[in-house]
Kinemage of the C-alpha trace (Angstrom):
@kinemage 1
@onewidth
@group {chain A} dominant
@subgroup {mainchain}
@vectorlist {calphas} color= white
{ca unk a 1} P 59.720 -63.469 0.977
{ca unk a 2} L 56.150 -64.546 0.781
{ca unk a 3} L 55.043 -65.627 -2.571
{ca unk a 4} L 54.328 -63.167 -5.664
{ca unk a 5} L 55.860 -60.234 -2.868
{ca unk a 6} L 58.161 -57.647 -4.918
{ca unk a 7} L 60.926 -56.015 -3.783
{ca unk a 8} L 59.765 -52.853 -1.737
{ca unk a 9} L 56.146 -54.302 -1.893
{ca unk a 10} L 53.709 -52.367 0.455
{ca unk a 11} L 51.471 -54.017 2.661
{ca unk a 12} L 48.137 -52.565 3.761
{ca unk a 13} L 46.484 -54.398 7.702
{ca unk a 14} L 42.951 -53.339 8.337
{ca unk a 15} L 41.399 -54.139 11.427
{ca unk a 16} L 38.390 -53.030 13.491
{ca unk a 17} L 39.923 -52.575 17.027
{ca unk a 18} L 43.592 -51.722 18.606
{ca unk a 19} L 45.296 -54.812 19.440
{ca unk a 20} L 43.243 -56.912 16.635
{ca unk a 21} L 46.389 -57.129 14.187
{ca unk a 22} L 48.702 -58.132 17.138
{ca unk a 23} L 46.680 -61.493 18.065
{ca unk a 24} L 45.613 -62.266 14.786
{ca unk a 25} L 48.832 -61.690 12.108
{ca unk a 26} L 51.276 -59.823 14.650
{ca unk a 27} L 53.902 -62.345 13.690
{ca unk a 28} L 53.290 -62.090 9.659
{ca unk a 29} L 53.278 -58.275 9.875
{ca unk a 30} L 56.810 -58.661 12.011
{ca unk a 31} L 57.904 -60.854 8.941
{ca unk a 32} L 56.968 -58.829 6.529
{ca unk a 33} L 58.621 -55.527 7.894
{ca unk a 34} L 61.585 -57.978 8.100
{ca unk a 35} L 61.453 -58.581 4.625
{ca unk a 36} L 61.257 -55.073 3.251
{ca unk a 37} L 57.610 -54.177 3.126
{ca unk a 38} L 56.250 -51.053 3.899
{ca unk a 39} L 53.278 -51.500 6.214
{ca unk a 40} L 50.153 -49.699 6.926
{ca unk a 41} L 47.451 -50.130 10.039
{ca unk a 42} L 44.237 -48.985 9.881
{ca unk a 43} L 42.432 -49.196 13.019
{ca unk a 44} L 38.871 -49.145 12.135
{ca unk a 45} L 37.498 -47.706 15.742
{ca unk a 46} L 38.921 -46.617 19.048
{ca unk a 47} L 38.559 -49.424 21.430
{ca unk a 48} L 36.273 -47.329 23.615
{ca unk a 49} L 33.854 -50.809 24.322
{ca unk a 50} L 37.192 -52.682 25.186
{ca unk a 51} L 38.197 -51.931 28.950
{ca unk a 52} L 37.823 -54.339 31.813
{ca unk a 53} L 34.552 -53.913 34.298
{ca unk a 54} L 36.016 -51.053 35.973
{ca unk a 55} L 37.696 -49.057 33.457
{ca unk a 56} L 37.791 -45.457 32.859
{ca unk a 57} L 35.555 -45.944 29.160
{ca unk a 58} L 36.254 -41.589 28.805
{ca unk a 59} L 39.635 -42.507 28.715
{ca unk a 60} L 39.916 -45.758 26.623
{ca unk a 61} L 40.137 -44.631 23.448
{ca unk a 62} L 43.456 -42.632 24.213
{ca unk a 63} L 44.676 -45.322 26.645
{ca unk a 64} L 44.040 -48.084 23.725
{ca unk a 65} L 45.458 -45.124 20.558
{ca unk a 66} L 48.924 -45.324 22.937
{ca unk a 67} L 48.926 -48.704 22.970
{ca unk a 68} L 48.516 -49.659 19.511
{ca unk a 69} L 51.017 -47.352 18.516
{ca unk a 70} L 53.453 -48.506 20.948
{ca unk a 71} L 53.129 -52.447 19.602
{ca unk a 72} L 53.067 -51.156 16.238
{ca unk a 73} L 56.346 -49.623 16.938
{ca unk a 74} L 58.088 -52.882 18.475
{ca unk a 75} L 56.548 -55.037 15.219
{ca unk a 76} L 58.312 -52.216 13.058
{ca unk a 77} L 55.016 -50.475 11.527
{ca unk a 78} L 55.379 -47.081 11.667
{ca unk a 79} L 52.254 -45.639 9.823
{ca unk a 80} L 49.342 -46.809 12.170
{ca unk a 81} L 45.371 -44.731 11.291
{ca unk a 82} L 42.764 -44.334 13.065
{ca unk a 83} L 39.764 -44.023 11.411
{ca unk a 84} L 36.845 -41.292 12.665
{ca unk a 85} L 33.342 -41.829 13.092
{ca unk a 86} L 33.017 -45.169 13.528
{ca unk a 87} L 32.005 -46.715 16.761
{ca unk a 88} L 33.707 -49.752 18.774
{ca unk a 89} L 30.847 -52.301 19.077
{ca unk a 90} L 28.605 -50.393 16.237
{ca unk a 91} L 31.215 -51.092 13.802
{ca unk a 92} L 29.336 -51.625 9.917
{ca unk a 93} L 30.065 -51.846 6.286
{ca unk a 94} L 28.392 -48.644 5.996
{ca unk a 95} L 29.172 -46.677 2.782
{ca unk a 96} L 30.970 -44.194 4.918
{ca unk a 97} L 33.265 -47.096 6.192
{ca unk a 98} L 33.939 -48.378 2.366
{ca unk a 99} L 35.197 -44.794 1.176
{ca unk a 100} L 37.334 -44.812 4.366
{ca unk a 101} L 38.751 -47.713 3.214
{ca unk a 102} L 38.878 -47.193 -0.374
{ca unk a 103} L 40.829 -43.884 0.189
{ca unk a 104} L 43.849 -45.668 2.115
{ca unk a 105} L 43.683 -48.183 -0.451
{ca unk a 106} L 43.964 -46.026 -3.335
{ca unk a 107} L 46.822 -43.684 -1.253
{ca unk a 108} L 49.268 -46.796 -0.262
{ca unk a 109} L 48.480 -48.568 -3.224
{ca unk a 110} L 49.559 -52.019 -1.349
{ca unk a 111} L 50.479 -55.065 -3.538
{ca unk a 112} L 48.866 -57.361 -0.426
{ca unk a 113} L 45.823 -56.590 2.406
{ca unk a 114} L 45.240 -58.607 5.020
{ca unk a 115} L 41.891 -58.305 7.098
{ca unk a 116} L 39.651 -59.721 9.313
{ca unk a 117} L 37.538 -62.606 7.648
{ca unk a 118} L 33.979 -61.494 6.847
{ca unk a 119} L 32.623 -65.069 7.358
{ca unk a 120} L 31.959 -66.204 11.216
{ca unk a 121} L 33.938 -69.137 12.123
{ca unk a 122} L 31.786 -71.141 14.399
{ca unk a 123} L 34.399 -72.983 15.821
{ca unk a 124} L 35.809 -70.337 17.347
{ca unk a 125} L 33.592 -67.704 17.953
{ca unk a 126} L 35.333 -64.778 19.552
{ca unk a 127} L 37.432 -64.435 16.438
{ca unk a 128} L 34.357 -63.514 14.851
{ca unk a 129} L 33.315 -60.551 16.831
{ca unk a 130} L 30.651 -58.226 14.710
{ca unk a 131} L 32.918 -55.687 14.355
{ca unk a 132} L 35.404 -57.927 12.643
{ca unk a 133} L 32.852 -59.688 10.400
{ca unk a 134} L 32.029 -55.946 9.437
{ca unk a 135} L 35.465 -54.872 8.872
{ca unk a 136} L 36.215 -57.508 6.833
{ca unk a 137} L 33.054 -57.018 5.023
{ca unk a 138} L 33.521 -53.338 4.403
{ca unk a 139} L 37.490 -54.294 3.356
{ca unk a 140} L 36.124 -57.004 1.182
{ca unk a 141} L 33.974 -54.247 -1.028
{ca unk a 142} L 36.743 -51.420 -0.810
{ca unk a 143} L 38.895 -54.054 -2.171
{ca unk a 144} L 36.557 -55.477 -4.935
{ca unk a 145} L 35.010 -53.611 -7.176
{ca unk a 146} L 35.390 -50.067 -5.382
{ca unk a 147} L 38.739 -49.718 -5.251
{ca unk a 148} L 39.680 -50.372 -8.996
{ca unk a 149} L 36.322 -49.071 -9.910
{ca unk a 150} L 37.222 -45.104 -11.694
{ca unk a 151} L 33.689 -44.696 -11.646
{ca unk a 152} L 33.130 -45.428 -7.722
{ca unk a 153} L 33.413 -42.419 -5.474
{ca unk a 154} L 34.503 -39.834 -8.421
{ca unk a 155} L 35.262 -37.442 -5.730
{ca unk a 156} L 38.109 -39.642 -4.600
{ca unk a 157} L 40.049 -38.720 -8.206
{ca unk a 158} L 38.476 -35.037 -8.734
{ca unk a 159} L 39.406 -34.089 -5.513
{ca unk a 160} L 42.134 -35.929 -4.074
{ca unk a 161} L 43.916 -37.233 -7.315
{ca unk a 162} L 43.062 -40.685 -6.126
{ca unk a 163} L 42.929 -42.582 -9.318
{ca unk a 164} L 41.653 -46.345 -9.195
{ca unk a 165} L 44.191 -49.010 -8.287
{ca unk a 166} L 43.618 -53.222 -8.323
{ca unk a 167} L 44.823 -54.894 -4.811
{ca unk a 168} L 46.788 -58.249 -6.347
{ca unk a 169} L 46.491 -60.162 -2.990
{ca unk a 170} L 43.829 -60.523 -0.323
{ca unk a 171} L 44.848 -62.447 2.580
{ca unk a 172} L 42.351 -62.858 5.212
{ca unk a 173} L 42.942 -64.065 9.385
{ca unk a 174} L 40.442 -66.301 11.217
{ca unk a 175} L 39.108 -67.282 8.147
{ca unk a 176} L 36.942 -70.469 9.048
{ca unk a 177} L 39.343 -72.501 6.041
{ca unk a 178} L 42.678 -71.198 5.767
{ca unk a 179} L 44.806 -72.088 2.525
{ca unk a 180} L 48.107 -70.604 3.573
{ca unk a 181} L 50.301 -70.273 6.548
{ca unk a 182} L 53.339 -68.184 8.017
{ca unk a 183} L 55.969 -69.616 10.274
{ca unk a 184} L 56.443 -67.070 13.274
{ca unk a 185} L 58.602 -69.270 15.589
{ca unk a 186} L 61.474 -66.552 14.984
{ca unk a 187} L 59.465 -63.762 15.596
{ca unk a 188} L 57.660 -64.963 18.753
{ca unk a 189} L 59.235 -62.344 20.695
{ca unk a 190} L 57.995 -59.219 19.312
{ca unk a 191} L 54.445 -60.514 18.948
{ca unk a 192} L 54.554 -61.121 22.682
{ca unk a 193} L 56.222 -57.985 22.801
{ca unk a 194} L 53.177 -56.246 20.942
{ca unk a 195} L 50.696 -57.959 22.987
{ca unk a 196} L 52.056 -57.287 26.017
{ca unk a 197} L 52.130 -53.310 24.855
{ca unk a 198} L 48.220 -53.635 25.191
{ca unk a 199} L 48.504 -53.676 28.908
{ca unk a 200} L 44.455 -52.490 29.288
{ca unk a 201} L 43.645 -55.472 26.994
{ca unk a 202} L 46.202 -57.899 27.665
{ca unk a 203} L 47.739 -56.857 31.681
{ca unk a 204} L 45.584 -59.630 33.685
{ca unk a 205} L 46.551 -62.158 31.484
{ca unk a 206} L 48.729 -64.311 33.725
{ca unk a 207} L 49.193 -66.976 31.068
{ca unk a 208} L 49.315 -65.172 27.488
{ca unk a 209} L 52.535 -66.747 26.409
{ca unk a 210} L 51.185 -70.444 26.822
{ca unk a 211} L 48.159 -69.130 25.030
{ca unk a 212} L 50.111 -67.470 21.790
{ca unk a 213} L 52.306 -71.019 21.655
{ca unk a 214} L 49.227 -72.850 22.178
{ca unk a 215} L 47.827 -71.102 19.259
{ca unk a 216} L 50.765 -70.946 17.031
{ca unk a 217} L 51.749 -74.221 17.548
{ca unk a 218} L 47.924 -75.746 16.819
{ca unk a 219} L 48.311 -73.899 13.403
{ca unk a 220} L 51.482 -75.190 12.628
{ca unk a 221} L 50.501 -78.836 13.114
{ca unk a 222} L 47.428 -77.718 10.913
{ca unk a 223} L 49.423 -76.715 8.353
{ca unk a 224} L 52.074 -79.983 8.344
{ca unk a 225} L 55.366 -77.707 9.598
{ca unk a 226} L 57.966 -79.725 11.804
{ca unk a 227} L 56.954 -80.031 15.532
{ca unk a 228} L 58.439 -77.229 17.785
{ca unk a 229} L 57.291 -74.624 14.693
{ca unk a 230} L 54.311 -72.044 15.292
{ca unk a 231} L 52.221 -70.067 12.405
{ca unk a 232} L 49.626 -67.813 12.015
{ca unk a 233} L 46.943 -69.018 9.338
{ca unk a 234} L 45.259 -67.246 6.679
{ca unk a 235} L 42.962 -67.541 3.401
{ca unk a 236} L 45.370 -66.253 0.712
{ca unk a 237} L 43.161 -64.957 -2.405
{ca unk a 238} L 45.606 -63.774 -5.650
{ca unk a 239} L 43.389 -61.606 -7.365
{ca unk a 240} L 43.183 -62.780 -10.986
């Protein structure tokens, strides 16, 4: 079990688009329904800005709903939410967006969330789409000091019973320096799996396999595991 997890612990994923958690921590998620955690996906938008040239856009955000539930499914995450009123492509760390967050926070109660990093890695550059700096952003704040803040959103607790709760880990994907890293090698198969569920995102690409191990297998070097190994990376934060 990763470190500091209890027993039972409950894991919260935020992400700003449908397939997001699957090519950033689809492995780690698979491990940690493996272990016993209880995990919940927020989905921050709809995917509407995410189809090929030619797609139906009327249709995407139901085509892309489907598909994220489906890979959820095969990871083993059962409780996936969309959230309303936020646009794919528009995507902000409005106020709106941080009591979105803050209410899912304070519902699951998770002892771990993992986002989308708020800082751009330069190196890299499509894992930093806007909408991802903005989720994470928007996460970041829910997280710290909204979230254990009785005093932020009062509403929240007089009308919802949603009393303040402290998240006790952060961990953050495509974070420009990582600290901490996952070994998925085991669980290759139902990240492809997930992936592959994305067929509007993920159907013309021929060689997504040798991308994933390409991927994994950089971050394992990266983080010292034995050659033939693959990880996912993230910035671990235990909240003081």
């Amino acid at each position: 079990m990763p470190p500091g997890a209890p027993e039972g612990a409950r894991a919260l994923a935020v992400m700003a688009h449908p397939d997001d958690a699957d090519f950033g921590a689809g492995g780690t998620l698979a491990t940690w329904v493996d272990e016993g955690d209880e995990v919940t996906l927020v989905v921050c938008t709809r995917g509407d800005q995410g189809g090929l040239a030619d797609a139906d856009i009327a249709a995407m955000t139901g085509i892309r709903e489907r598909e994220q539930r489906a890979a959820a499914a095969i990871i083993g995450i059962t409780d996936v939410r969309f959230l309303d009123g936020h646009r794919d492509g528009w995507l902000a760390p409005t106020w709106e967006l941080q009591r979105d967050l803050v209410r899912i926070i304070r519902q699951v109660r998770p002892h771990r969330v993992l986002h989308q990093s708020p800082e751009r890695w330069y190196d890299r550059l499509h894992a930093s789409h806007p909408d991802h700096l903005a989720a994470g952003e928007a996460t970041i704040r829910a997280i710290y000091p909204a979230s254990e803040n009785p005093h932020a959103w009062p509403e929240l607790v007089r009308d919802e019973g949603l009393t303040a709760f402290r998240v006790p880990e952060i961990w953050m994907m495509a974070h420009p320096w990582p600290n901490h890293a996952v070994d998925i090698t085991d669980v290759l198969d139902r990240k492809l799996a997930a992936l592959r569920a994305h067929e509007s995102q993920t159907g013309h690409m021929h060689g997504l396999e040798d991308l994933i191990r390409s991927w994994g297998a950089d971050s394992a070097a990266q983080a010292g595991l034995p050659e033939g190994r693959l990880a996912e990376l993230f910035k671990r934060i235990v909240i003081e």
